[in-house]
N, C-alpha and C positions, 0 to 999 in steps of 0.2 A: 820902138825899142829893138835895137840890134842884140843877139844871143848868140855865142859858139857854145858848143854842147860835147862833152867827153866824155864817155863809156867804149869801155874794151869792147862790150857788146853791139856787133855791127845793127843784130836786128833792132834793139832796141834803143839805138843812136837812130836808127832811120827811122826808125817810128816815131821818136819823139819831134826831130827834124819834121815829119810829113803834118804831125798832129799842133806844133805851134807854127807852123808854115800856113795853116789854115786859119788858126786861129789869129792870126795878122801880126806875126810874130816875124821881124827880118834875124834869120837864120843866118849867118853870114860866115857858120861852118862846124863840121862835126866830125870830130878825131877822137884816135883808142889812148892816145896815154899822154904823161905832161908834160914832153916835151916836145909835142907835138901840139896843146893847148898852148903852152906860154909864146911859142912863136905865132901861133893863130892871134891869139891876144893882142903880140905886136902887131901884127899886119893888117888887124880889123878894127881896134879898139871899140871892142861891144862896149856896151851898158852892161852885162850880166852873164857870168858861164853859170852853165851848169854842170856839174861836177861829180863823177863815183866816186866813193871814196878808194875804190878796190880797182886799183890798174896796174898795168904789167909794169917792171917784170916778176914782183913778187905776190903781187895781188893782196899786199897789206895795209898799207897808209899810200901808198902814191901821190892817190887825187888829191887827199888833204894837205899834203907836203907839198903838193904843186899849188894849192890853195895860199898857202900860208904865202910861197915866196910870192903870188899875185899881189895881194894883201901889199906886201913888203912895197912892190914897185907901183901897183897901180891900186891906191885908197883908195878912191870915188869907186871902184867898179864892185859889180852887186855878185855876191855870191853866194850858188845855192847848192850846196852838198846834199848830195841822194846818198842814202846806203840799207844794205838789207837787214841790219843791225847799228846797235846804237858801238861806234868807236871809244872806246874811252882812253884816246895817246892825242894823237895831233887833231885828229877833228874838232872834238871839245876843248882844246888849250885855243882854238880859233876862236871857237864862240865864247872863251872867256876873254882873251885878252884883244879880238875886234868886233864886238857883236853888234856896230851899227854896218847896215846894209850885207846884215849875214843871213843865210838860212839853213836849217838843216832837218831834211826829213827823210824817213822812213819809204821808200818804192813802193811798199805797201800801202803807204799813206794814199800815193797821189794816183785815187781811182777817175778821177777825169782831169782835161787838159786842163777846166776853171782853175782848179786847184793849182796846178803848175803855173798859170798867166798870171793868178794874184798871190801866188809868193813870188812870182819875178816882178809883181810891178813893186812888194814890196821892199823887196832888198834893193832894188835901183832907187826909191826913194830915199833908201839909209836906216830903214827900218830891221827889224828882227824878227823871223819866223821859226817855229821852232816846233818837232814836232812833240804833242802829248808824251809820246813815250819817252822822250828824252828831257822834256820838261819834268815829269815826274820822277826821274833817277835824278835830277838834279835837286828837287825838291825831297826824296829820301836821304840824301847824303848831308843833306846841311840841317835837316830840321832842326836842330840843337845850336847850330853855331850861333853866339854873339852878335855877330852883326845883326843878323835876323831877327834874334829873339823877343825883341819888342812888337814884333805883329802878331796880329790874330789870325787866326787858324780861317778865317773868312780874308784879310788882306792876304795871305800866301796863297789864298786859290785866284784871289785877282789877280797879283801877280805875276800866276802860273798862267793866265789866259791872254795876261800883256805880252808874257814871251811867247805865245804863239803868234802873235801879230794880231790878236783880235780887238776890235773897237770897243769905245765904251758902251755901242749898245750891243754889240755880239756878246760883252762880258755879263752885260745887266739879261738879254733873255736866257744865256746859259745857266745864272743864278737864280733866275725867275723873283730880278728886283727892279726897282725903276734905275733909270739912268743916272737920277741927283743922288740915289746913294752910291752908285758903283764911285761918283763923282768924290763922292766924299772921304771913299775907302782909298783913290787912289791919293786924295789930298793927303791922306794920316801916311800913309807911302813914303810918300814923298818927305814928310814930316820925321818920321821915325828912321830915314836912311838920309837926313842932312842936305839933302838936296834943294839949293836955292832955287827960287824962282827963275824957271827959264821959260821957251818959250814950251809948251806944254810935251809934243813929240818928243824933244829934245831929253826931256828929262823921264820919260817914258825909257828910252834908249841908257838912259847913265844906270835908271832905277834895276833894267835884267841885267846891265853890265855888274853893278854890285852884286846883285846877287850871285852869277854867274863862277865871280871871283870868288865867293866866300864858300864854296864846293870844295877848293880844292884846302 
């Protein structure tokens, strides 16, 4: 997996650079702002940035705006937005309208490098990682909306643990259920948001894109 990595912050670009360098990670470059990213992009075509939200020159939206136009030119590529807080302008309009091979967590979140290797294996998969706190402002803002309102207050906590990227047994021991029911809760899912038969991942990915959308 090739990665270029962008924070304003030199020490904590080099940090991150030294700590997925070890962890067998091709680093193949690490710059402070996006336009300095999107040409890296071109010249290395990674698998996966990862991304502040907060870069010069105003230190507001930057990374995500530099996010968005990646998005734009290059879809297959896996993207993982950091931020010290949850954005609510362009970051989240990403994870609403491309949340397959998207991620987005909290710096806080990510207390060891595990945690950063598999949300980057998941977003180059096409997967969606997301963190708890940004799962749950997404899950207060819509509890009421329509589209939703046919699930049980036990399929919105499934859900909420699909958009973190977790499997159906990280979902089933975080419930403290078996697997056949998590199995079952994500079938009615899938059932109550119209969702045809695909191949299961797949509709894992449309199922937080629906939801995602129905926030705003």
């Amino acid at each position: 997996m090739r990665v270029v990595i962008a924070d304003d912050s030199a020490l904590l670009r080099e940090g991150l650079v030294h700590l997925l360098i070890e962890a067998g990670i091709d680093v193949a470059g690490g710059v402070g702002d996006g336009p300095s990213l999107e040409a890296a992009v071109e010249a290395t075509r990674p698998d996966a940035v990862i991304v502040d939200v907060r870069m010069p020159p105003s230190f507001t939206h930057e990374g995500a705006e530099t996010a968005t136009r990646l998005r734009d030119t290059w879809p297959r590529l896996g993207i993982l937005l950091l931020s010290q807080s949850i954005e609510s302008r362009f970051a989240l309009e990403l994870a609403r309208t491309h949340p397959s091979g998207f991620g987005y967590l909290l710096k806080d979140r990510v207390v060891n490098v595990g945690t950063l290797v598999d949300a980057l294996e998941r977003v180059t998969g096409g997967g969606t990682v997301l963190d708890p706190d940004i799962v749950a402002q997404f899950l207060g803002r819509q509890a009421t909306r329509n589209r939703l309102g046919e699930l049980t207050e036990r399929e919105r906590a499934v859900l909420a643990l699909m958009a973190e990227g977790r499997s159906n047994r990280a979902i089933a021991n975080q419930l403290q259920v078996t697997e056949k029911t998590i199995e079952t809760h994500i079938a009615s899912i899938f059932s109550k948001l119209d969702l045809l038969p695909e191949p299961d991942d797949h509709r894992r990915v449309l199922a937080v894109r629906v939801w995602l959308h129905d926030q705003t």
